[in-house]
FITIVEX-589938 format. One record per atom (N, C-alpha, C): atom name; x, y, z; residue number from 0; residue in three letters. Coordinates in steps of 0.001 Angstrom, whole numbers, padded with zeros to 6 digits. Layout:
<lumses>
<lumse name="CA" east="X" north="Y" up="Z" resi="NUM" resn="ALA"/>
...
</lumses>
This chain:
<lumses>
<lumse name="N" east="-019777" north="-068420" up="017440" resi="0" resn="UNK"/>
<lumse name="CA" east="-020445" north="-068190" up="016184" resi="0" resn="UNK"/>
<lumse name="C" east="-019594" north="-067326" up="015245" resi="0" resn="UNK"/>
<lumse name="N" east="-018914" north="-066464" up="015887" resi="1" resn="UNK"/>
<lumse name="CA" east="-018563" north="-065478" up="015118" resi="1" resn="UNK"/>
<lumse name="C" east="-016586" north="-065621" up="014843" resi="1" resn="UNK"/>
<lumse name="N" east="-016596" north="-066834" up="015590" resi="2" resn="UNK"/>
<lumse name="CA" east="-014932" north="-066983" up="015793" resi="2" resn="UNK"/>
<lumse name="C" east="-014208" north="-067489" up="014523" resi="2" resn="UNK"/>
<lumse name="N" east="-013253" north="-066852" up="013864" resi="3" resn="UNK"/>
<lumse name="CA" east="-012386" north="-066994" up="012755" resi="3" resn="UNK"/>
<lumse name="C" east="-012961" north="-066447" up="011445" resi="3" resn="UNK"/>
<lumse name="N" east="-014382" north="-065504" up="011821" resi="4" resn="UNK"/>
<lumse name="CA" east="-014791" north="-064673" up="010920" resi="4" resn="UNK"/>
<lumse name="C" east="-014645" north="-063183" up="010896" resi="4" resn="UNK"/>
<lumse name="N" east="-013999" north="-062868" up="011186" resi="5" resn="UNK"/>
<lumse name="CA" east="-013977" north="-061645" up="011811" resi="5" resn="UNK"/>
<lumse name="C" east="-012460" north="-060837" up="010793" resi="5" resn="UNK"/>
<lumse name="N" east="-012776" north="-059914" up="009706" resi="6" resn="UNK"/>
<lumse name="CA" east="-011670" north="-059447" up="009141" resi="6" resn="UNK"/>
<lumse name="C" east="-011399" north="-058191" up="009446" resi="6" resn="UNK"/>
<lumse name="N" east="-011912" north="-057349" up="010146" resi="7" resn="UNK"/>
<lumse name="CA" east="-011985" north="-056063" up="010746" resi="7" resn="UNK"/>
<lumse name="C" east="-012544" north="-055419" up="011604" resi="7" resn="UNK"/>
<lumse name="N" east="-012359" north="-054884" up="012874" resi="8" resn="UNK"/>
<lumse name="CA" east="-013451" north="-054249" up="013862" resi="8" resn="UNK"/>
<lumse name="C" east="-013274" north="-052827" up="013936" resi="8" resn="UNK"/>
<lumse name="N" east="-014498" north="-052483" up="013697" resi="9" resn="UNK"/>
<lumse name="CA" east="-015067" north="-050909" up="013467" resi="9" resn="UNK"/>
<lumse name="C" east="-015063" north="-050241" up="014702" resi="9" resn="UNK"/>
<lumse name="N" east="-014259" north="-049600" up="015708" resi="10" resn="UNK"/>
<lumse name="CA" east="-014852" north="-049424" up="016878" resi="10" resn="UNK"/>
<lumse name="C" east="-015034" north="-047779" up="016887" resi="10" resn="UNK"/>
<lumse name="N" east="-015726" north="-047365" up="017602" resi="11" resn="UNK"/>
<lumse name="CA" east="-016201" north="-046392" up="018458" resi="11" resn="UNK"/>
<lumse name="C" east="-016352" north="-046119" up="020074" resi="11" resn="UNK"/>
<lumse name="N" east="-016715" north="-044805" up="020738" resi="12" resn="UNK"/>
<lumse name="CA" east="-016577" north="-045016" up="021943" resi="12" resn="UNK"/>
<lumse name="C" east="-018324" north="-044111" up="021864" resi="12" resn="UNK"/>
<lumse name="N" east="-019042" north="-044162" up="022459" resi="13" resn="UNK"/>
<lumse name="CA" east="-020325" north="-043231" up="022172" resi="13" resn="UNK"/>
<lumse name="C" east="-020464" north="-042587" up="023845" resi="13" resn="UNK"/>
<lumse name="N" east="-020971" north="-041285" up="024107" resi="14" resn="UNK"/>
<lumse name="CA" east="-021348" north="-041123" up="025707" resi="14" resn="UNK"/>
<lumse name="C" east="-022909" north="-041221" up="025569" resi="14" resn="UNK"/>
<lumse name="N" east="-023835" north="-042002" up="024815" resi="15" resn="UNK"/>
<lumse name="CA" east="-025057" north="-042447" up="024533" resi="15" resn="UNK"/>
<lumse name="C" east="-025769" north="-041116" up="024011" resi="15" resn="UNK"/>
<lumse name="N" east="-025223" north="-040228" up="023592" resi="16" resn="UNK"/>
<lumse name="CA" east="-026243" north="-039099" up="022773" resi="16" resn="UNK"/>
<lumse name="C" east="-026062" north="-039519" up="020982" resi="16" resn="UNK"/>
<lumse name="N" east="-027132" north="-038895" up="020768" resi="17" resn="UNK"/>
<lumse name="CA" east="-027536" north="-038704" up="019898" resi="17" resn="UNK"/>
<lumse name="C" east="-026481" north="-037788" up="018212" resi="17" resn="UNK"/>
<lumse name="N" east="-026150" north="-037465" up="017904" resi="18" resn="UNK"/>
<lumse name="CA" east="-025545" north="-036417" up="016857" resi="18" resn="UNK"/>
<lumse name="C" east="-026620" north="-035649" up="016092" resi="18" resn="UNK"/>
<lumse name="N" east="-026628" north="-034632" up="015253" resi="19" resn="UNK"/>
<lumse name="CA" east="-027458" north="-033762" up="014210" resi="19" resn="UNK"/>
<lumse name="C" east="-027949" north="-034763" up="013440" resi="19" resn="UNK"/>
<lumse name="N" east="-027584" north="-035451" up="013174" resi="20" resn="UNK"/>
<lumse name="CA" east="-027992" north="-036245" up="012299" resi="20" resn="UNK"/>
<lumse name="C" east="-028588" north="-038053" up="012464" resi="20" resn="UNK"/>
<lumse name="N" east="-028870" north="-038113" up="013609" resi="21" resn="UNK"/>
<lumse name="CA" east="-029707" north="-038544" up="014397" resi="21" resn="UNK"/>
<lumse name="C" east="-029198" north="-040020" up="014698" resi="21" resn="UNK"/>
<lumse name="N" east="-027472" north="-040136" up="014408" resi="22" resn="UNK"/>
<lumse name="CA" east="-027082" north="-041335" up="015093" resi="22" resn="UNK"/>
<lumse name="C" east="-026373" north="-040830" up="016049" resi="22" resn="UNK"/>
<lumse name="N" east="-025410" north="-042262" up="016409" resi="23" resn="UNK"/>
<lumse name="CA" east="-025215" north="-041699" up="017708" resi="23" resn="UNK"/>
<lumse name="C" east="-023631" north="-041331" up="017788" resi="23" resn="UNK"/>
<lumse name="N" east="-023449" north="-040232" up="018891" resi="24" resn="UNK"/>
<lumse name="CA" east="-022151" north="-039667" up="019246" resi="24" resn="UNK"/>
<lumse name="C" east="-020733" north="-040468" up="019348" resi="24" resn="UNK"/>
<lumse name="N" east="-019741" north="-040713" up="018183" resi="25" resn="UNK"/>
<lumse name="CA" east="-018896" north="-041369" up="018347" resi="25" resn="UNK"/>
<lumse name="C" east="-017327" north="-039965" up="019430" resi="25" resn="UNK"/>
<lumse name="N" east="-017573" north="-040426" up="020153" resi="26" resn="UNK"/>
<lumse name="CA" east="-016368" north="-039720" up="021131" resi="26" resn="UNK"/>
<lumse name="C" east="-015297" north="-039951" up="021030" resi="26" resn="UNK"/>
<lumse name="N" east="-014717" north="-039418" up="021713" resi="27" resn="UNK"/>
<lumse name="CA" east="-013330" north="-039717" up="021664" resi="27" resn="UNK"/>
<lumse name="C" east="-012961" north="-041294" up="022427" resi="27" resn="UNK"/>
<lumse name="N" east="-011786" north="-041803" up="022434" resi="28" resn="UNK"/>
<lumse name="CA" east="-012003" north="-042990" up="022996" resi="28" resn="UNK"/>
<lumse name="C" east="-011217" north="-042716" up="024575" resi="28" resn="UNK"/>
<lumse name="N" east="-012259" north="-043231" up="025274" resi="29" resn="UNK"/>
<lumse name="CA" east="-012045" north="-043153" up="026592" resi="29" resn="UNK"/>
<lumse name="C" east="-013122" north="-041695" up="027506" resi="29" resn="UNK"/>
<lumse name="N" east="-013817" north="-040807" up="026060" resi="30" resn="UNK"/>
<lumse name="CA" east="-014622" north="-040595" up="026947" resi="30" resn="UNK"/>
<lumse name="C" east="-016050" north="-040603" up="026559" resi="30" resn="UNK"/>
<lumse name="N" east="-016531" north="-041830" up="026173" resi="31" resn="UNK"/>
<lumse name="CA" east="-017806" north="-042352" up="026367" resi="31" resn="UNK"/>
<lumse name="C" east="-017906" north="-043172" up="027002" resi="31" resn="UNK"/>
<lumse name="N" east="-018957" north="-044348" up="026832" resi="32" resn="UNK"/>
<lumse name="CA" east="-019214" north="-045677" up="027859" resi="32" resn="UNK"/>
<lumse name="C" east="-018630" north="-047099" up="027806" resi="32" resn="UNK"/>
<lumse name="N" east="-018607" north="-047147" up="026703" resi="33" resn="UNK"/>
<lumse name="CA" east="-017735" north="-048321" up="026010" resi="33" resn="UNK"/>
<lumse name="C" east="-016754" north="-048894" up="027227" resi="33" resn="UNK"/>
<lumse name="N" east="-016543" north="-050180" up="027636" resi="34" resn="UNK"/>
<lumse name="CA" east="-015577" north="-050383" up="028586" resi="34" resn="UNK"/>
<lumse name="C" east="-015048" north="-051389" up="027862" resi="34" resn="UNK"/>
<lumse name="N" east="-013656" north="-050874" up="026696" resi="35" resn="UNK"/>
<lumse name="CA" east="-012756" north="-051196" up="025940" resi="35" resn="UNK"/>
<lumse name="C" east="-012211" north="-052762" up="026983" resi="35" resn="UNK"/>
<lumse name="N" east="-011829" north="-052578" up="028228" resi="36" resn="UNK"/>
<lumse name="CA" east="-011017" north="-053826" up="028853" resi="36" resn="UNK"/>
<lumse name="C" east="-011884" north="-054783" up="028876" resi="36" resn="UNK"/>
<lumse name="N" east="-013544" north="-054583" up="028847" resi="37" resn="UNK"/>
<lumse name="CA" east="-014128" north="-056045" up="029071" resi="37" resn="UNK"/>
<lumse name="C" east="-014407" north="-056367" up="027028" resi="37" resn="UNK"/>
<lumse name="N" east="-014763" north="-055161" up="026260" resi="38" resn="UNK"/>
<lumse name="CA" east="-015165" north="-055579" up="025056" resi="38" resn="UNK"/>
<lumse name="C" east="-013876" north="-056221" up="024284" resi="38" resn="UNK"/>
<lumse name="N" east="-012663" north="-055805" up="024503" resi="39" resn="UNK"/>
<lumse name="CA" east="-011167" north="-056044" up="023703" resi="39" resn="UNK"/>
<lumse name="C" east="-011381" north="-057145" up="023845" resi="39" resn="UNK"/>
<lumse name="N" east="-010961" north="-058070" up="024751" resi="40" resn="UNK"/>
<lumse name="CA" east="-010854" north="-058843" up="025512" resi="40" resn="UNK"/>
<lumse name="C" east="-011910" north="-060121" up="024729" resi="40" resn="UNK"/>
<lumse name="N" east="-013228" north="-059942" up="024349" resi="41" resn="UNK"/>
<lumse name="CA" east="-013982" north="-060313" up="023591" resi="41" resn="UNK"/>
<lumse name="C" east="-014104" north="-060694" up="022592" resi="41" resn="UNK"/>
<lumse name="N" east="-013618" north="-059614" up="022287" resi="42" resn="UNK"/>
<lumse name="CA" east="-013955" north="-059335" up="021139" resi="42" resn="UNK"/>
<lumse name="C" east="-012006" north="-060303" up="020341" resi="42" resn="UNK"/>
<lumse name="N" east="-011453" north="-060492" up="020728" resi="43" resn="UNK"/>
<lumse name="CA" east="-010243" north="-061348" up="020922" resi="43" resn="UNK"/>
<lumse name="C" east="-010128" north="-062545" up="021123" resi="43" resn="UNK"/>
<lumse name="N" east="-010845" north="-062838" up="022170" resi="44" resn="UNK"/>
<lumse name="CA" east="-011161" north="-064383" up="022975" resi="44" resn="UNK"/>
<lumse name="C" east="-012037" north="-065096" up="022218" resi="44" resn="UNK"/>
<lumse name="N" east="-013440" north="-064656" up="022352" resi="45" resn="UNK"/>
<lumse name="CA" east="-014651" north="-064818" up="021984" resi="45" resn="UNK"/>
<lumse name="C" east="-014621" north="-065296" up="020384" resi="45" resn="UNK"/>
<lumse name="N" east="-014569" north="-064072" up="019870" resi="46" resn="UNK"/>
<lumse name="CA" east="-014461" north="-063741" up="018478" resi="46" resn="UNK"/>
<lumse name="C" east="-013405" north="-064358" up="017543" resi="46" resn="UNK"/>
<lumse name="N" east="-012057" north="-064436" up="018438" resi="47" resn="UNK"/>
<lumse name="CA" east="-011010" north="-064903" up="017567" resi="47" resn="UNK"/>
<lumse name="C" east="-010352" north="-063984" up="016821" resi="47" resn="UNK"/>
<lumse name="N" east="-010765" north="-062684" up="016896" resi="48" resn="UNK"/>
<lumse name="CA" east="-009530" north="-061998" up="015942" resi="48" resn="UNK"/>
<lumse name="C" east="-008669" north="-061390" up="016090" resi="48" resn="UNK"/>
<lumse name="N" east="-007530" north="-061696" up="015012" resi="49" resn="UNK"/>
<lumse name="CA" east="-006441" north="-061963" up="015054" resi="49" resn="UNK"/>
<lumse name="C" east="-005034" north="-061146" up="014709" resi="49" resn="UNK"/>
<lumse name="N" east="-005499" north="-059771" up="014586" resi="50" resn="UNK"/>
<lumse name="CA" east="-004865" north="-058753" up="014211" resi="50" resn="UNK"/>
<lumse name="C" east="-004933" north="-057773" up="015072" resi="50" resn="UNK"/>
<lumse name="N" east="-003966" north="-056750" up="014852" resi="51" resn="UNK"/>
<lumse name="CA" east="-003469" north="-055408" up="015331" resi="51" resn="UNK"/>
<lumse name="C" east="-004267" north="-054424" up="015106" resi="51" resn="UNK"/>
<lumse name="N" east="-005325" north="-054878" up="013905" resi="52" resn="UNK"/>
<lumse name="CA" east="-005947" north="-053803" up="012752" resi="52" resn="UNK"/>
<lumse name="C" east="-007268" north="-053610" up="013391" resi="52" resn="UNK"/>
<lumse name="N" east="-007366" north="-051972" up="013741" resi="53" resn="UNK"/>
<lumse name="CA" east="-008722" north="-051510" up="014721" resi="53" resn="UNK"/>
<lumse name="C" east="-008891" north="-050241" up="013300" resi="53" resn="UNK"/>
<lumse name="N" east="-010314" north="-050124" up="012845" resi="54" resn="UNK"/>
<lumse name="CA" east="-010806" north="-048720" up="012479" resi="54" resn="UNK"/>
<lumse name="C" east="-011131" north="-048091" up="013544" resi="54" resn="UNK"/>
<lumse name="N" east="-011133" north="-046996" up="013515" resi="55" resn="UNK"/>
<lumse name="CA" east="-011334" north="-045926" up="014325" resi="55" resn="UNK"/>
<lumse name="C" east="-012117" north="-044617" up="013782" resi="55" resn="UNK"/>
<lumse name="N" east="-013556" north="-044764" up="014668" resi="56" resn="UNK"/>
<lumse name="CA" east="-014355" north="-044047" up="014150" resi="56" resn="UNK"/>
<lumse name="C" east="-014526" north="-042737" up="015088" resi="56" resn="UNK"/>
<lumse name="N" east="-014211" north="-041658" up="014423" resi="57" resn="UNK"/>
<lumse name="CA" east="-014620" north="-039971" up="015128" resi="57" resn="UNK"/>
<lumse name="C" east="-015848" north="-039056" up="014180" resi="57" resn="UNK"/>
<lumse name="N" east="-016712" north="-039862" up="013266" resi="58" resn="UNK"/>
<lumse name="CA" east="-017795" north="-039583" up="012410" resi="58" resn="UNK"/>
<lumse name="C" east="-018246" north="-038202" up="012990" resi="58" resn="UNK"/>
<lumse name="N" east="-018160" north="-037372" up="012538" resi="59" resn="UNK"/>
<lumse name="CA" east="-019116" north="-035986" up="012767" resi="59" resn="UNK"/>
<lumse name="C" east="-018371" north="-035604" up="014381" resi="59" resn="UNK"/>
<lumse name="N" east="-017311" north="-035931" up="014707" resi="60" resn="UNK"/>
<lumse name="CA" east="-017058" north="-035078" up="016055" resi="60" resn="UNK"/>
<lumse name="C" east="-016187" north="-033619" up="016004" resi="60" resn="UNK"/>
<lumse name="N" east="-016523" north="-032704" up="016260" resi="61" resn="UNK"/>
<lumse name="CA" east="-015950" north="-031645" up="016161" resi="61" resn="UNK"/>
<lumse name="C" east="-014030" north="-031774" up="016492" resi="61" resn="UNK"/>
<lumse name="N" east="-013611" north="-030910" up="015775" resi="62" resn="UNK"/>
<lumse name="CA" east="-012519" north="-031200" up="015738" resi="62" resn="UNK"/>
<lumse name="C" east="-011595" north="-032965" up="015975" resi="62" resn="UNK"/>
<lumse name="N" east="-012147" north="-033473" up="014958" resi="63" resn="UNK"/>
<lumse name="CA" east="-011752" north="-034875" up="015034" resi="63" resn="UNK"/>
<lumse name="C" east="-009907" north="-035233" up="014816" resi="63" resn="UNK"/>
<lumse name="N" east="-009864" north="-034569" up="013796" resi="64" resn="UNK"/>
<lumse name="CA" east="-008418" north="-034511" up="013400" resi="64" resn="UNK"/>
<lumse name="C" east="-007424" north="-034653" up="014434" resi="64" resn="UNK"/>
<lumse name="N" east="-008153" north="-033256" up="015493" resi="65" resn="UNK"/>
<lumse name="CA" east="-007136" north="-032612" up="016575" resi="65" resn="UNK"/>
<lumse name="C" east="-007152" north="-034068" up="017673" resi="65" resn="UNK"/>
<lumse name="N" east="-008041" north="-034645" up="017644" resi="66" resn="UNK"/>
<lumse name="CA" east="-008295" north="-036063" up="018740" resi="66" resn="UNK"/>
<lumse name="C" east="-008065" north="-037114" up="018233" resi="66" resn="UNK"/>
<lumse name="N" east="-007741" north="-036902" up="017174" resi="67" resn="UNK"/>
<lumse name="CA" east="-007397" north="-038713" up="016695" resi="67" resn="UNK"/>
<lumse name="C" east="-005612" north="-039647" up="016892" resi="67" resn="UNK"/>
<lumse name="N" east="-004775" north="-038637" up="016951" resi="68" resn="UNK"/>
<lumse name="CA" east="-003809" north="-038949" up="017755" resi="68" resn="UNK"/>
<lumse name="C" east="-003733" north="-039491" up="019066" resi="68" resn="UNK"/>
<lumse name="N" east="-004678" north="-038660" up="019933" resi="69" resn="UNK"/>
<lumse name="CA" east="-004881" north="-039509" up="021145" resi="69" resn="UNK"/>
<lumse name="C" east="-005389" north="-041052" up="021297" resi="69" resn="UNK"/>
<lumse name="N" east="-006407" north="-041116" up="020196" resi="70" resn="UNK"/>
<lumse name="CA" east="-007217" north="-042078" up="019628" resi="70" resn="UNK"/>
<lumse name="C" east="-006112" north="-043111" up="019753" resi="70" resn="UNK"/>
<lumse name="N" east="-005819" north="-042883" up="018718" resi="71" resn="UNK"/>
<lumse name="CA" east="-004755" north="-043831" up="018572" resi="71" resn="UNK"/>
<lumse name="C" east="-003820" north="-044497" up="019237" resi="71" resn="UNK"/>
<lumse name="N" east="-003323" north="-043716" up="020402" resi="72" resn="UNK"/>
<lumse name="CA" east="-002819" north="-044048" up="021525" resi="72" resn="UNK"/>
<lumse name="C" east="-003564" north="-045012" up="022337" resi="72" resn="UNK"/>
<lumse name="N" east="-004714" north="-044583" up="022243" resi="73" resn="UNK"/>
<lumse name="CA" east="-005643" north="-044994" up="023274" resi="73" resn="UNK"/>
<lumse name="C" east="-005859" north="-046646" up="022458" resi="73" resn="UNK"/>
<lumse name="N" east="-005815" north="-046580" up="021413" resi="74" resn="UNK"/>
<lumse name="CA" east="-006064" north="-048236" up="020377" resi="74" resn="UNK"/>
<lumse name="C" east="-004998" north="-048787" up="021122" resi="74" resn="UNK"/>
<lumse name="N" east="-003184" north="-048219" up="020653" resi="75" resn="UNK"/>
<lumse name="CA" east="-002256" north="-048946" up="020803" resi="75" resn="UNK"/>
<lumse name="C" east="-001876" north="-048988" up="022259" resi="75" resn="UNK"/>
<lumse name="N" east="-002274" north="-048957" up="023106" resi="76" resn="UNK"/>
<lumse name="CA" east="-002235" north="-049335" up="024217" resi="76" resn="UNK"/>
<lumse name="C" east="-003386" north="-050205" up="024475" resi="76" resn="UNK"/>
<lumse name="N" east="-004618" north="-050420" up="023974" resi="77" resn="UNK"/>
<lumse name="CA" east="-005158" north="-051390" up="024182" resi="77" resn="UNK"/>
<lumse name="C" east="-004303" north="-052569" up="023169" resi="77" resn="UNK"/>
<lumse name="N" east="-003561" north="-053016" up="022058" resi="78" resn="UNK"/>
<lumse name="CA" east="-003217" north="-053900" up="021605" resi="78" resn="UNK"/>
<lumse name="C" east="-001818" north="-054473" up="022127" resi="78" resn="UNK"/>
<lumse name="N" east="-001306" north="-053185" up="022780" resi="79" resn="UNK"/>
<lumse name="CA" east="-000394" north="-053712" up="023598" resi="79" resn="UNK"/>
<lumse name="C" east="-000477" north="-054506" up="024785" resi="79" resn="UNK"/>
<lumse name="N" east="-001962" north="-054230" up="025822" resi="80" resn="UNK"/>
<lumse name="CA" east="-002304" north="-055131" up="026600" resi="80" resn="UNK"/>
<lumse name="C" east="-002473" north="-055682" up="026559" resi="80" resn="UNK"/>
<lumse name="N" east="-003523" north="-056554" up="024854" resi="81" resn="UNK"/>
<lumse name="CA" east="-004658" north="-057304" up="024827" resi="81" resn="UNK"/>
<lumse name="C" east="-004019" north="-058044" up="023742" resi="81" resn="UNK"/>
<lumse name="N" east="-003283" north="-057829" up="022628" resi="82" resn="UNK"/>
<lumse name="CA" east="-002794" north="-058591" up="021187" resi="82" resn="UNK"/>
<lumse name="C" east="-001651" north="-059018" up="021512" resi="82" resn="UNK"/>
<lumse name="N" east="-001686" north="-060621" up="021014" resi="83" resn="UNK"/>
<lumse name="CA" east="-000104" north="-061109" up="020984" resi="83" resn="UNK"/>
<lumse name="C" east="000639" north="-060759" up="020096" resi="83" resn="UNK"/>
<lumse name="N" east="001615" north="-060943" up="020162" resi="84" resn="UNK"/>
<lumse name="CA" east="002625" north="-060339" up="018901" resi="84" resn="UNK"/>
<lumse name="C" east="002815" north="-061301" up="017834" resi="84" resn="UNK"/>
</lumses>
């Protein structure tokens, strides 16, 4: 349904709480629940899309700045497993 529509994926990692503001906890990636190897994979196959290009959401996490480098790591090693070149 959703294959060759797809111009951007928003991801997050959540450990299922809540935030102040009553959505939910975007974490760092790798330590919430999210299991990136079965959703990538999906979200790739399934879906069809076709780029390198991941947003990366740290919305309201304390010191986000200081974690988003890792973040990022943590993306480009999933596109290195999962994206063709």
């Amino acid at each position: 349904m959703a294959k060759g529509r797809l111009g951007l994926v928003h991801l997050i990692d959540s450990d299922g709480t809540l935030n102040d503001t009553g959505t939910s906890t975007h974490a760092p990636f790798g330590q919430g629940y999210i299991d990136f190897d079965e959703v990538i994979p999906a979200i790739l196959n399934v879906a069809g899309y076709e780029t390198d290009w991941w947003a990366i959401d740290l919305c309201e996490w304390p010191n986000a700045w200081e974690v988003a480098e890792e973040c990022f790591k943590f993306v480009d090693l999933l596109n290195r497993k999962y994206c063709k070149d």
